[in-house]
KOLVEX-827800 format. One record per residue: residue number from 0; chain; x, y, z of N, C-alpha, C in turn. Coordinates in Angstrom, 3 decimals. Layout:
N
[node NUM,"A",[X,Y,Z],[X,Y,Z],[X,Y,Z]] ...
end
This chain:
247
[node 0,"A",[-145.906,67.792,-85.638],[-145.657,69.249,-85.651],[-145.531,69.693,-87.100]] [node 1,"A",[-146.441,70.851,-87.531],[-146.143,71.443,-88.829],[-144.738,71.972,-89.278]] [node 2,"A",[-144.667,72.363,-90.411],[-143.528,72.542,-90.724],[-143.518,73.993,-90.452]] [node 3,"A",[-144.601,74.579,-90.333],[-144.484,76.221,-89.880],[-144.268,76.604,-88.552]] [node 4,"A",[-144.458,75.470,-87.964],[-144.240,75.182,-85.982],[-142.845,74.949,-86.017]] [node 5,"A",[-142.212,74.532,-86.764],[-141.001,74.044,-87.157],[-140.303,75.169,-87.087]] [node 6,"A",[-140.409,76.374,-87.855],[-140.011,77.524,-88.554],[-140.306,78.449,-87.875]] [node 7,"A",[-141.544,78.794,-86.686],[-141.381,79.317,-85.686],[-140.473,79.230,-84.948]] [node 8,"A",[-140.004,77.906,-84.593],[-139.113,77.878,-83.252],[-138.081,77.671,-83.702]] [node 9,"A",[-137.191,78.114,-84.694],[-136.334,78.151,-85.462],[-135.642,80.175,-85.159]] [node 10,"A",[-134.597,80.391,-83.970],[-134.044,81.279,-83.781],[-133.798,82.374,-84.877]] [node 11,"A",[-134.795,83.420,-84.327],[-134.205,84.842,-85.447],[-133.299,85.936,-85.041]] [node 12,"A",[-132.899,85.323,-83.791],[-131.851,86.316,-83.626],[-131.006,85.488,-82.260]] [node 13,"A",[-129.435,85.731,-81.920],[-128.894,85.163,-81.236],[-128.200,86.442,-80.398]] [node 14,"A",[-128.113,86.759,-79.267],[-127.305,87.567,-78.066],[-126.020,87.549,-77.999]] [node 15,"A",[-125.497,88.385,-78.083],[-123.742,88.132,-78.322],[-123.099,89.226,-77.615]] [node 16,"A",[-122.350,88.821,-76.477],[-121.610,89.638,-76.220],[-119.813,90.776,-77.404]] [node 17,"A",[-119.717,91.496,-76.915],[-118.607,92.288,-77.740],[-118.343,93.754,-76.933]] [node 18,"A",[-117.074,93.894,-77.537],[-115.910,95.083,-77.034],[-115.684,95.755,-78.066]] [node 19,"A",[-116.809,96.437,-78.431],[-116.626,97.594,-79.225],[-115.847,98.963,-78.996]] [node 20,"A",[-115.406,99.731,-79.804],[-114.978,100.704,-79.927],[-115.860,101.953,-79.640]] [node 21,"A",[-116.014,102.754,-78.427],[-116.609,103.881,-78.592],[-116.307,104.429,-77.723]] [node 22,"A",[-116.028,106.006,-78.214],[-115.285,107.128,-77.740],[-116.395,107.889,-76.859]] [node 23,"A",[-116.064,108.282,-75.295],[-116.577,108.892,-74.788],[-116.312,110.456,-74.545]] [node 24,"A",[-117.245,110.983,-74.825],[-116.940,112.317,-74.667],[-116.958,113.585,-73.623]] [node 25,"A",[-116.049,112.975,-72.189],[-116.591,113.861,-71.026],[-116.468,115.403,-70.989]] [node 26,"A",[-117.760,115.978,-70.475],[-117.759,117.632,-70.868],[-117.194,118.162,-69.575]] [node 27,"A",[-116.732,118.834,-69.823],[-115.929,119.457,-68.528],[-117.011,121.127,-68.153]] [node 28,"A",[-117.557,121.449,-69.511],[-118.266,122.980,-69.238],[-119.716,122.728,-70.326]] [node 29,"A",[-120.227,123.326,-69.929],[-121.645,123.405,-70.979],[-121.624,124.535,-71.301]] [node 30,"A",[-121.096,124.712,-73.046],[-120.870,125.752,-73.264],[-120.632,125.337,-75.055]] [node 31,"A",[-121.832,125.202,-75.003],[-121.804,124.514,-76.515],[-121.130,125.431,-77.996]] [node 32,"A",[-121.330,126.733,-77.806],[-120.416,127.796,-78.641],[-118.920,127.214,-78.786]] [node 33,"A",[-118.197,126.932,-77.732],[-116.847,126.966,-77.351],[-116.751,125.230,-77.930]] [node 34,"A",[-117.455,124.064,-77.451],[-117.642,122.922,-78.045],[-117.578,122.925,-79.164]] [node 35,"A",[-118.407,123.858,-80.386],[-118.169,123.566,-81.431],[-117.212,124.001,-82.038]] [node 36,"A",[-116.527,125.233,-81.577],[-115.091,125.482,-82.050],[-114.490,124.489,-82.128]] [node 37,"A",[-114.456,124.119,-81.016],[-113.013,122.982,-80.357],[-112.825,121.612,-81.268]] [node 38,"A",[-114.376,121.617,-81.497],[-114.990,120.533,-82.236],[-114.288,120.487,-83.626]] [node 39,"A",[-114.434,121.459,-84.424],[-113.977,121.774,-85.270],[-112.602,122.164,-86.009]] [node 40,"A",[-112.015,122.619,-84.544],[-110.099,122.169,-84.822],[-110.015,120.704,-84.717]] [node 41,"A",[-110.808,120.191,-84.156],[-110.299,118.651,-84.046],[-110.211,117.967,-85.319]] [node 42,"A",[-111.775,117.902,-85.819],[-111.911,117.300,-87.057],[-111.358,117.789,-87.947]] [node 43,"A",[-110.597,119.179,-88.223],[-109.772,119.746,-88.952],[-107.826,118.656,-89.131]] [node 44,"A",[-107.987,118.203,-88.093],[-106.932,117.596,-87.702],[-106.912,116.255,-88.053]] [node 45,"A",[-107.824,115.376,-87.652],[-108.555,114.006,-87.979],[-109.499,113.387,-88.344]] [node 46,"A",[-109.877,114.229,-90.188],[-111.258,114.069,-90.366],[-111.884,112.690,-90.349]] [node 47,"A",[-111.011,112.023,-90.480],[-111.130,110.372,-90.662],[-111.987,109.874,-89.689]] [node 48,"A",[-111.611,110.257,-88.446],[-111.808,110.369,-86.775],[-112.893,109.901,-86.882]] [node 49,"A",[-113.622,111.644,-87.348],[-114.391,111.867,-87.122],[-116.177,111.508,-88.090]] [node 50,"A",[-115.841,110.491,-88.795],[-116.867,110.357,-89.928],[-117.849,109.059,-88.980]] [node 51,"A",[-118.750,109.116,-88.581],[-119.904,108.388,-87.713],[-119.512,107.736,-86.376]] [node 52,"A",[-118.732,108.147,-86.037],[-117.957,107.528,-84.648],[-119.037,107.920,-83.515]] [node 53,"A",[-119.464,106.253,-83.362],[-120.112,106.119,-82.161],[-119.879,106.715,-80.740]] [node 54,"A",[-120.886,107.529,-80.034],[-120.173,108.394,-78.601],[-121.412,108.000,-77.567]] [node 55,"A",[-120.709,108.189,-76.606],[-121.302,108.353,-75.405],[-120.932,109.810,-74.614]] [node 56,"A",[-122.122,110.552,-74.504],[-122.297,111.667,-73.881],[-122.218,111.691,-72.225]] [node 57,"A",[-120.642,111.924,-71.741],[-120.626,112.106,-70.252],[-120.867,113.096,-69.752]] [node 58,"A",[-121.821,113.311,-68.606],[-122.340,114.581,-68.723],[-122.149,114.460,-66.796]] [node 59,"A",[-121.441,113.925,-66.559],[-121.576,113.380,-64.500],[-120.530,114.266,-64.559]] [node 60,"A",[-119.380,114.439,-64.916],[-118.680,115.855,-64.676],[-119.107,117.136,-64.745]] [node 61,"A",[-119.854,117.521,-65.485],[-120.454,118.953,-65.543],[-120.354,119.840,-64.148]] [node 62,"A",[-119.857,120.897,-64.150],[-119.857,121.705,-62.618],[-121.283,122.192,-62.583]] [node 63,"A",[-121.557,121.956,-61.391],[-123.146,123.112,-61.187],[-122.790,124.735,-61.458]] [node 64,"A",[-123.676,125.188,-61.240],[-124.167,126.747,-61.786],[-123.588,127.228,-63.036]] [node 65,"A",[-123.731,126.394,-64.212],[-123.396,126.554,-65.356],[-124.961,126.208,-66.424]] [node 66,"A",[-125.860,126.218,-65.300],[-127.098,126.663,-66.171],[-127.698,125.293,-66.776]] [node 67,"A",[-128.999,124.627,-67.061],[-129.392,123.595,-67.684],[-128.899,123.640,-68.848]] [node 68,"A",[-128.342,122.065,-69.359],[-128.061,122.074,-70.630],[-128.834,121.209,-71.830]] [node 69,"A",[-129.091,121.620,-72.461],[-129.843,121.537,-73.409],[-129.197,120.257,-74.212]] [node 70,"A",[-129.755,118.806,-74.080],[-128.813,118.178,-74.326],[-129.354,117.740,-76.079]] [node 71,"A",[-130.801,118.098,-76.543],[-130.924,117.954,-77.730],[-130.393,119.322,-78.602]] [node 72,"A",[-129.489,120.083,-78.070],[-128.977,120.706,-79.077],[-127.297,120.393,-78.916]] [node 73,"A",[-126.891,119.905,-77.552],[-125.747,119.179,-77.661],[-125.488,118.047,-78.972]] [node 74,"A",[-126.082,117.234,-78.610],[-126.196,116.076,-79.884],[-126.146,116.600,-81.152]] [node 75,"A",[-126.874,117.636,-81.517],[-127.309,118.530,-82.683],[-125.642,119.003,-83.175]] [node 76,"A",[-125.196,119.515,-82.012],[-123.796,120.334,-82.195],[-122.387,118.783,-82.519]] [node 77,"A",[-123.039,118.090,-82.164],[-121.943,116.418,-82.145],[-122.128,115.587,-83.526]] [node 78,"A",[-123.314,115.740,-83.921],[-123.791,115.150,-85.085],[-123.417,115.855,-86.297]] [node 79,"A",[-123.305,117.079,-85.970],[-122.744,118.189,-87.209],[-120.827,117.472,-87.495]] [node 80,"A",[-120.636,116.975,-86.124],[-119.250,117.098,-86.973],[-118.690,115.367,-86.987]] [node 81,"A",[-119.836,114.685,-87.012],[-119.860,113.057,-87.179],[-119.710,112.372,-86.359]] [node 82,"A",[-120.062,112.718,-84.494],[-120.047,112.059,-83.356],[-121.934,111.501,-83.365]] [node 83,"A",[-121.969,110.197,-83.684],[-123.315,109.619,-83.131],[-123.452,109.450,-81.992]] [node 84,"A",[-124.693,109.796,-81.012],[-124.470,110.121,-79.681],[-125.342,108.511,-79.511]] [node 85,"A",[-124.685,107.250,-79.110],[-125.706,106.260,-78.277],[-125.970,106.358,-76.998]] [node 86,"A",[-125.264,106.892,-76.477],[-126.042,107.165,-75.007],[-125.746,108.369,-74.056]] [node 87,"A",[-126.274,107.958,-72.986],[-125.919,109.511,-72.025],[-125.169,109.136,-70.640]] [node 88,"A",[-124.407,108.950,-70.233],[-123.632,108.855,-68.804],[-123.893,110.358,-67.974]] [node 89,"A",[-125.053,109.879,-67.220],[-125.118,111.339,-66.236],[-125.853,110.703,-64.710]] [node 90,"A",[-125.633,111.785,-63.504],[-126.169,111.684,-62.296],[-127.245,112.287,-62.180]] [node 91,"A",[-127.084,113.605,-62.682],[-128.147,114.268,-62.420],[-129.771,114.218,-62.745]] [node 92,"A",[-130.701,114.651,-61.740],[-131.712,114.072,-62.360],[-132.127,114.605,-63.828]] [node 93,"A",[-132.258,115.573,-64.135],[-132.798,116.589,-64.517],[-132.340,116.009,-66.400]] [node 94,"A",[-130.958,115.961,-66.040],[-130.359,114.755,-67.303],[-130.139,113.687,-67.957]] [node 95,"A",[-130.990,112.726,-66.545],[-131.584,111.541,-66.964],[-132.894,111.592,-67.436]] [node 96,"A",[-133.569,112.723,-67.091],[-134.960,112.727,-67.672],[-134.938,113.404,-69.439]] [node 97,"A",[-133.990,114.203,-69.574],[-133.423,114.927,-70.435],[-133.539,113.368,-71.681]] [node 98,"A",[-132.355,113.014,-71.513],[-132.077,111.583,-72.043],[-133.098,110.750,-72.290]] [node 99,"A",[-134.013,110.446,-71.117],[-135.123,109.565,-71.193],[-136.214,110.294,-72.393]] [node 100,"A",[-136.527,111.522,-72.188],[-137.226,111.763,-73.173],[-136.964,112.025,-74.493]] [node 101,"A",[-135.434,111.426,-74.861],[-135.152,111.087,-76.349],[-134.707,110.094,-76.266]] [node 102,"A",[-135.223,108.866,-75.655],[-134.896,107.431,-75.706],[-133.674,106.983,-75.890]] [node 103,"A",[-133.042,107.668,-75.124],[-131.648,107.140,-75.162],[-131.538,106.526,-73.743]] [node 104,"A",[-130.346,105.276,-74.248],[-130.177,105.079,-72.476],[-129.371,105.633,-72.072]] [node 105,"A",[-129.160,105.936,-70.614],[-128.800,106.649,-69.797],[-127.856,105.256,-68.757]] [node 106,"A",[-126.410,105.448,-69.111],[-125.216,104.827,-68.338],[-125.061,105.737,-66.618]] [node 107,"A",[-124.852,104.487,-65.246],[-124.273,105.498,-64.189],[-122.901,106.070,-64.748]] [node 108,"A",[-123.066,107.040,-63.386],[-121.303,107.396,-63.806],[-120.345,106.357,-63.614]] [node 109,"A",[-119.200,107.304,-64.062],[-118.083,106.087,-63.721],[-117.192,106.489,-63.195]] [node 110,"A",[-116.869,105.532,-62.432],[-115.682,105.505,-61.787],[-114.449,105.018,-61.801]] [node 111,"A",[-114.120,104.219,-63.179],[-113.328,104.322,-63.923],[-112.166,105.432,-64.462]] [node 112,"A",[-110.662,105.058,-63.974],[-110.326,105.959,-64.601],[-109.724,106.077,-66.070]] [node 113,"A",[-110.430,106.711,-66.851],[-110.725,106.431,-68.710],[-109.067,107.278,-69.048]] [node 114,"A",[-108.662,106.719,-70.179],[-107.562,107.432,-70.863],[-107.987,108.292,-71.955]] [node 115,"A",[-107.376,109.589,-71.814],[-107.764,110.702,-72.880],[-107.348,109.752,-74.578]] [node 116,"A",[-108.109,110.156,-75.322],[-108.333,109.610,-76.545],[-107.433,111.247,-77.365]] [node 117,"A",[-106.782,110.348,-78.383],[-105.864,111.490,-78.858],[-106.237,111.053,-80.814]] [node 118,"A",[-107.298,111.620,-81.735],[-107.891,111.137,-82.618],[-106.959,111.033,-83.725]] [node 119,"A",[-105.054,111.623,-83.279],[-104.157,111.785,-84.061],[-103.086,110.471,-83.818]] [node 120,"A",[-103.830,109.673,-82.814],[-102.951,108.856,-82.639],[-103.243,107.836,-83.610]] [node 121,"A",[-102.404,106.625,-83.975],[-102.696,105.573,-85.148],[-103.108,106.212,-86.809]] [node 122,"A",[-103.321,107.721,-86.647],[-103.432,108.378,-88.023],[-102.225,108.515,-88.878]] [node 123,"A",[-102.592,108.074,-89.976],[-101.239,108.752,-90.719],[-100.814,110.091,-90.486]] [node 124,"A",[-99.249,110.181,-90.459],[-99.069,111.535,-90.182],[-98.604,112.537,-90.778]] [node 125,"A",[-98.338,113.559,-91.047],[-97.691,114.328,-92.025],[-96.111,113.870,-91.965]] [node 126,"A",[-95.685,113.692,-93.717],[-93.843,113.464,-93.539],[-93.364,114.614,-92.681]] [node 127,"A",[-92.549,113.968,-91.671],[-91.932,115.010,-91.394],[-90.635,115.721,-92.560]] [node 128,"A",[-90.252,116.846,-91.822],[-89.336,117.550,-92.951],[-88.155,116.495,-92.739]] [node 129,"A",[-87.421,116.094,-93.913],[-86.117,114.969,-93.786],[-85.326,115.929,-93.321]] [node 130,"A",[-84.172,115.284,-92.337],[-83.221,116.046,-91.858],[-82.154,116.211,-92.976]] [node 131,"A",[-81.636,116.993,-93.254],[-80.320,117.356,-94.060],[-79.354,116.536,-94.019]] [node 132,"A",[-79.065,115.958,-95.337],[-77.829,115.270,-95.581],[-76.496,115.305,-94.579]] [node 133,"A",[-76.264,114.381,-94.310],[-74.585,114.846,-93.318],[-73.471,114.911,-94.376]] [node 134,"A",[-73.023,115.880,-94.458],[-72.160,116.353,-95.164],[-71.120,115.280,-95.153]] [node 135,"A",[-70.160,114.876,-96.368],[-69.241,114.156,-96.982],[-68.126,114.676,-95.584]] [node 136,"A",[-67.901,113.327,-95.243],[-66.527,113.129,-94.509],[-65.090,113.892,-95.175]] [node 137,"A",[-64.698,115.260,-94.476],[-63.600,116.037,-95.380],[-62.591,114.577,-95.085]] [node 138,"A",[-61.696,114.536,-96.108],[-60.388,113.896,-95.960],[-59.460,114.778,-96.637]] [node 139,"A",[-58.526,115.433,-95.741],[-57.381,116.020,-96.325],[-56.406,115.182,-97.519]] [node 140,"A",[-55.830,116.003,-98.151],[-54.754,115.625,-99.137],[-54.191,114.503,-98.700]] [node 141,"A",[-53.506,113.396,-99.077],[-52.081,112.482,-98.328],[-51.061,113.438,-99.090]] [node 142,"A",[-50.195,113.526,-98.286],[-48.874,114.089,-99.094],[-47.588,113.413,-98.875]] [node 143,"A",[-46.731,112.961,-99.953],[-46.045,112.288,-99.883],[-44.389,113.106,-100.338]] [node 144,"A",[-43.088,113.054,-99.071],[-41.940,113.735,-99.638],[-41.115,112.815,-99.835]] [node 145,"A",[-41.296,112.134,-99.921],[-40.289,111.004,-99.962],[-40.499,110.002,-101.310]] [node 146,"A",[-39.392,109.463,-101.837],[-39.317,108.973,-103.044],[-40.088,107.477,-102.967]] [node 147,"A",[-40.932,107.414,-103.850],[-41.722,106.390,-104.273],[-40.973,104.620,-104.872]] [node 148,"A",[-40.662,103.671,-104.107],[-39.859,102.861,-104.878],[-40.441,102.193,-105.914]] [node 149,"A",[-39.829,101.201,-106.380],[-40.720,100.182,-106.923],[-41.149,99.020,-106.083]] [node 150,"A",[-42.268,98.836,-106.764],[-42.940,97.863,-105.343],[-44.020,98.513,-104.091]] [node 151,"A",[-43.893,99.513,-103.958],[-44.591,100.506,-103.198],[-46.012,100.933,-103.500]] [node 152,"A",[-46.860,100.813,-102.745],[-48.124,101.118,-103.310],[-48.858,102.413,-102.193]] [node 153,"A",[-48.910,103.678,-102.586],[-49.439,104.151,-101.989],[-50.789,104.714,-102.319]] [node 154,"A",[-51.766,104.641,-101.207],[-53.173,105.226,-102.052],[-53.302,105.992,-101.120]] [node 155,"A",[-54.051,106.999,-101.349],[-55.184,108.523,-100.900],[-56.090,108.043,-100.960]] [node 156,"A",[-57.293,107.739,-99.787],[-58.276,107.285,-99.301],[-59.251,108.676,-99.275]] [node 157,"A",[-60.589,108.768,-100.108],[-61.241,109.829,-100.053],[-60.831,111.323,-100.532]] [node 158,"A",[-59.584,111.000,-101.064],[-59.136,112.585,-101.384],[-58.180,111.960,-102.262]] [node 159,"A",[-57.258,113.699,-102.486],[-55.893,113.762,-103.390],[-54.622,113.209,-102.945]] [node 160,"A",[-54.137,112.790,-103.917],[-52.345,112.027,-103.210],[-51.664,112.849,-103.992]] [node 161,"A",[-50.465,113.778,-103.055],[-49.966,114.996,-103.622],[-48.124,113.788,-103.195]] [node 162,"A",[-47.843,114.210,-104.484],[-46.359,113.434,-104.271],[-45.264,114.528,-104.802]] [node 163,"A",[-43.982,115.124,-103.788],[-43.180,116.186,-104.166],[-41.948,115.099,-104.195]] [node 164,"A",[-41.769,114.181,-104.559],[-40.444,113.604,-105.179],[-40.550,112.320,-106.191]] [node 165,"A",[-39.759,111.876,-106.576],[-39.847,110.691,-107.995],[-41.115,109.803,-107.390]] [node 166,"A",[-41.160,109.473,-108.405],[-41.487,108.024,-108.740],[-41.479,107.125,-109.380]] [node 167,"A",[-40.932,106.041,-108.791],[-40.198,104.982,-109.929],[-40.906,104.021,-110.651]] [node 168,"A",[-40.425,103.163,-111.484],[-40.850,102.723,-111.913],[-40.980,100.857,-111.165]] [node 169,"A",[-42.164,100.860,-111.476],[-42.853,99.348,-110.634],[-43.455,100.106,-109.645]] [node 170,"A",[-43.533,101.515,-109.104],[-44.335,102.009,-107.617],[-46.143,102.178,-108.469]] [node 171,"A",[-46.852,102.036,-107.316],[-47.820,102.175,-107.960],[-48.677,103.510,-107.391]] [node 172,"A",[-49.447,104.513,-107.864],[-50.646,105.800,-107.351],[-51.809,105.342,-107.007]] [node 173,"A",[-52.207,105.286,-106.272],[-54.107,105.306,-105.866],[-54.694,106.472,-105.637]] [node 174,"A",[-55.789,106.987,-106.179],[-56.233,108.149,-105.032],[-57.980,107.897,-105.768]] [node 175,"A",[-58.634,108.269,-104.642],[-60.198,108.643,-104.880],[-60.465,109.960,-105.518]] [node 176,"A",[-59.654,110.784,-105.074],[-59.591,111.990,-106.032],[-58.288,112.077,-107.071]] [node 177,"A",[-57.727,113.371,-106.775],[-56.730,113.891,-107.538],[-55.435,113.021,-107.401]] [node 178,"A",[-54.381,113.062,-108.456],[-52.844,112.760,-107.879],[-52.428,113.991,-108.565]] [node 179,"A",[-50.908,114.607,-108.088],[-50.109,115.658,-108.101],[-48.891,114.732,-107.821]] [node 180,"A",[-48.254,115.092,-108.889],[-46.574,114.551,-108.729],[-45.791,115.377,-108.941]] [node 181,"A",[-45.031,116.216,-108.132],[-44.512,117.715,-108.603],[-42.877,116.894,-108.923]] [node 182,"A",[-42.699,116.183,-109.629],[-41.658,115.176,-109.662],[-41.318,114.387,-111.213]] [node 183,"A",[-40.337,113.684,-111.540],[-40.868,112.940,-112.715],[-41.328,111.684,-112.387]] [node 184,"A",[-42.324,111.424,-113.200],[-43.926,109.744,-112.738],[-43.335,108.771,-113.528]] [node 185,"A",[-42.997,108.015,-112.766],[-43.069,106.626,-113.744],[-43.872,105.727,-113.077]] [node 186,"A",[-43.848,104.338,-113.043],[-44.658,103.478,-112.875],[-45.869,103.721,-112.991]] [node 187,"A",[-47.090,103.522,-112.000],[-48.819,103.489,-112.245],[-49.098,104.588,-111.623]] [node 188,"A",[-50.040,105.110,-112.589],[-51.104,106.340,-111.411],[-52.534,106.282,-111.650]] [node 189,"A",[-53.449,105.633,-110.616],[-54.672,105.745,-111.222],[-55.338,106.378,-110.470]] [node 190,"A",[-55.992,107.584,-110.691],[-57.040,108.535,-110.263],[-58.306,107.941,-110.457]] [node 191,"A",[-59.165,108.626,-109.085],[-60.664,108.616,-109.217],[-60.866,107.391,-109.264]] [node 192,"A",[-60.702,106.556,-108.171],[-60.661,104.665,-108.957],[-61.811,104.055,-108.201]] [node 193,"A",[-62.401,105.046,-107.411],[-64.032,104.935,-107.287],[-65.211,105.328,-107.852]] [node 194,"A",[-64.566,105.728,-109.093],[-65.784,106.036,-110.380],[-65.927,106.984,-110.645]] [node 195,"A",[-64.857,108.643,-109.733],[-64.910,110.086,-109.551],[-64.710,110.388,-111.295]] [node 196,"A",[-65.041,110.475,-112.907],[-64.935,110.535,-113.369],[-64.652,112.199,-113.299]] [node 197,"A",[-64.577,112.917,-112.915],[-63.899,114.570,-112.340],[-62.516,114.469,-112.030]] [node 198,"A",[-62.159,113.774,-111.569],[-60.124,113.358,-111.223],[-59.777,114.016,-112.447]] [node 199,"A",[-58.140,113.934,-111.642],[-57.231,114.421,-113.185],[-56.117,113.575,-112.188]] [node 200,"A",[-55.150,113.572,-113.256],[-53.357,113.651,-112.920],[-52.500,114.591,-113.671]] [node 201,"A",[-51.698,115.138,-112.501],[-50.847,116.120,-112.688],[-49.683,115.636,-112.810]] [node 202,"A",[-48.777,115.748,-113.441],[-47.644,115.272,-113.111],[-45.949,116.921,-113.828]] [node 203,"A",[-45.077,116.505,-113.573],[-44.193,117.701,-113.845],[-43.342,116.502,-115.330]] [node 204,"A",[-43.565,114.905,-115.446],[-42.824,114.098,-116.369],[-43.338,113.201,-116.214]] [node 205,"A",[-44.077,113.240,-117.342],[-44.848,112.111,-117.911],[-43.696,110.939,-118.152]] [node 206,"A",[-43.558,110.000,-118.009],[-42.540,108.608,-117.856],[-43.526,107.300,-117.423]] [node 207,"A",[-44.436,107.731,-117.227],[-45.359,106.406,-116.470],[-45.954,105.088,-117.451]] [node 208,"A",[-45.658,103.854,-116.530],[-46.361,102.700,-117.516],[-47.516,102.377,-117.803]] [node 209,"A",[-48.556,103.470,-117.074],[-50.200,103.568,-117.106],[-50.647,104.348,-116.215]] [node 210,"A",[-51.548,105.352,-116.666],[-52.345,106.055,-116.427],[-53.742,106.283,-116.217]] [node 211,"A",[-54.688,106.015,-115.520],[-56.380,105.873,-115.378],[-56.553,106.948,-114.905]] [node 212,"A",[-58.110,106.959,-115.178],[-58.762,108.350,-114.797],[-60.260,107.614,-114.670]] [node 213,"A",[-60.525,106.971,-113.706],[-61.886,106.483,-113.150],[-61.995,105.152,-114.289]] [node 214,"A",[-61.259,104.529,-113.820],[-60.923,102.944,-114.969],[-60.884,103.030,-116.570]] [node 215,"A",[-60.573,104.557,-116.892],[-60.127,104.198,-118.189],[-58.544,104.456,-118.145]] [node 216,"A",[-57.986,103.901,-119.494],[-56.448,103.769,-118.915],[-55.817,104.030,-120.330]] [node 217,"A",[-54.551,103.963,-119.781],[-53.862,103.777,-121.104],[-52.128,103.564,-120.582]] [node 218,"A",[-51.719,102.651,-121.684],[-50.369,101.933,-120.943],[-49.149,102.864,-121.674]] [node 219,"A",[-48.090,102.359,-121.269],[-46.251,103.146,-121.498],[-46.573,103.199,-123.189]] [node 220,"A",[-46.967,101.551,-123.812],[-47.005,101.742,-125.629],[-47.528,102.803,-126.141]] [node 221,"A",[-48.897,103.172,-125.350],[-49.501,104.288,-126.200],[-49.061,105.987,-125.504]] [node 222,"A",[-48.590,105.745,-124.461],[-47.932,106.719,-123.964],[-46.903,107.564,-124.086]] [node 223,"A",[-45.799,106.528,-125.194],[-44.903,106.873,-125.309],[-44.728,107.577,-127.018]] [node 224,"A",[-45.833,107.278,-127.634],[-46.662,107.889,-128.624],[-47.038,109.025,-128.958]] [node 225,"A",[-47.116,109.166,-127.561],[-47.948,110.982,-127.788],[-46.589,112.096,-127.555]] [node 226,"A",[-46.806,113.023,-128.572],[-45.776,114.466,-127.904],[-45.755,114.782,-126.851]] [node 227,"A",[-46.420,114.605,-125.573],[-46.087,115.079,-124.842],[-45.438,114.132,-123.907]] [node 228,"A",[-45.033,113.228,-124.261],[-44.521,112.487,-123.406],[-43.085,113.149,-123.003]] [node 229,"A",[-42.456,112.837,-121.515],[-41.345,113.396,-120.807],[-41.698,114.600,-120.474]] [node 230,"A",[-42.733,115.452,-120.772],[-43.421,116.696,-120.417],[-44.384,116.887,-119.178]] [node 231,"A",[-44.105,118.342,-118.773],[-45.378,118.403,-117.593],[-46.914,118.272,-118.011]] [node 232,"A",[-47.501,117.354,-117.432],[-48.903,117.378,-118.581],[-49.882,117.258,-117.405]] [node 233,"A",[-51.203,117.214,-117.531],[-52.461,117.002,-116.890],[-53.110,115.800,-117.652]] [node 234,"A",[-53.779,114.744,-117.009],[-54.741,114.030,-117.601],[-56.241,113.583,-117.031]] [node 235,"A",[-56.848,114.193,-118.090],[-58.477,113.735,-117.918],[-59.323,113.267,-118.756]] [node 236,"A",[-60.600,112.986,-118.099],[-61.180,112.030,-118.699],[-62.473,113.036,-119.609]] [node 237,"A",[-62.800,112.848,-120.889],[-64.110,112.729,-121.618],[-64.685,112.011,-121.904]] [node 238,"A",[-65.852,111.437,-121.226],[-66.883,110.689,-121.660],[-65.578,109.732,-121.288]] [node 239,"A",[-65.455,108.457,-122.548],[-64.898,107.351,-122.427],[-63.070,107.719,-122.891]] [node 240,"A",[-62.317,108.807,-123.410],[-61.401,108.983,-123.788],[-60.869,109.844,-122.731]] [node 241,"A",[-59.288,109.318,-122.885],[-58.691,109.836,-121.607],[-57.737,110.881,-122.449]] [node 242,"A",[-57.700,112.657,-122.339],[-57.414,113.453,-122.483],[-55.966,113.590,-121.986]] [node 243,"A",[-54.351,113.885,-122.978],[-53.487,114.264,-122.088],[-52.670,115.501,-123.004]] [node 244,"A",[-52.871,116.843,-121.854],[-52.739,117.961,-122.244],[-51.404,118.821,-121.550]] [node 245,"A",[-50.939,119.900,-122.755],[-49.724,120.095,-121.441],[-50.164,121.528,-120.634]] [node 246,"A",[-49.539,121.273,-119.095],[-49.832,122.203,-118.539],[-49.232,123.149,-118.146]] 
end
């Protein structure tokens, strides 16, 4: 056997079955005006969809007395907006001959029941609008009437710790926000001790062994330094220096 006998019988093509993707398009009216509208909100919606997507033209639903339809200007109207028409699914005769004389094949109907194709589904979608922040958990003031010992640690969780009697010395202040000591302060008061660099401390007598304002501090030595010490004062923070002013 030659080597060109060889090369003849040497397979140029192999049969393969497959489960392709293609969107059928059943017409419910022949009314190709109204089609191409419709047509055209669609692909407005999913142009992606719509860029050479293989179709099959179902045409076995069509109601009678809606007039012959012209199925080479159907295609015409499908191709404009990137539906390739491979075939025709119809009963009628008139539309199999239609079909036949533009060499298309022509599928029976079906009796299948097909799921509506939604060309927005699996598309990316527009962000939706983010819902609005949930507003910061209010936490009222803690207020404290009663005298502060030593040894005592009270903190204000999320807010101000308002204190209307002493405080001694060894008691210690916490607060996430503000402290108010309408009293004379001794021992610790540290404001803002979750980083609120906005805190202050109020106090009516400065006496205290340290003072913070969002972890900067300062102890009784340098406290007892300043004029205003034993005075009603306010303290806050700039930048990295802790401010104490009288009020």
């Amino acid at each position: 056997m030659s080597q060109a006998d060889l090369l003849d019988q040497d397979p140029v093509f192999q049969l393969k079955g497959s489960m392709l993707a293609i969107t059928v398009m059943e017409l419910a009216h022949n009314d190709l005006e109204r089609l191409d509208r419709q047509l055209t909100a669609k692909v407005a919606q999913a142009p992606n969809f719509f860029q050479n997507t293989p179709l099959v033209l179902a045409l076995d639903k069509l109601p009678l007395g809606e007039g012959a339809l012209e199925l080479p200007a159907l295609m015409d109207v499908c191709r404009r907006h990137g539906l390739r028409t491979l075939a025709v699914r119809a009963s009628r005769e008139e539309d199999i001959a239609a079909a036949n004389a533009l060499d298309l094949p022509v599928l029976p109907p079906s009796g299948a029941r097909e799921k509506p194709l939604d060309p927005l589904e699996g598309a990316p979608r527009k962000p939706e609008k983010p819902e609005k922040p949930a507003e910061p958990e209010f936490r009222p003031s803690k207020v404290i009437t009663t005298p502060i010992r030593g040894g005592q640690q009270v903190y204000a969780q999320g807010g101000d710790l308002i204190v209307l009697a002493p405080v001694s010395a060894g008691a210690e202040l916490l607060a996430d926000g503000n402290i108010h000591v309408y009293a004379p302060m001794r021992g610790r008061a540290l404001a803002g001790i979750k980083g609120n660099a906005q805190a202050r401390i109020f106090c009516q007598q400065l006496a205290a062994e340290l003072v913070s304002v969002a972890g900067q501090y300062k102890v009784a030595e340098d406290l007892r330094r300043d004029p205003l010490w034993g005075r009603a004062v306010q303290v806050s923070l700039s930048g990295d220096v802790l401010n104490i002013t009288r009020l």
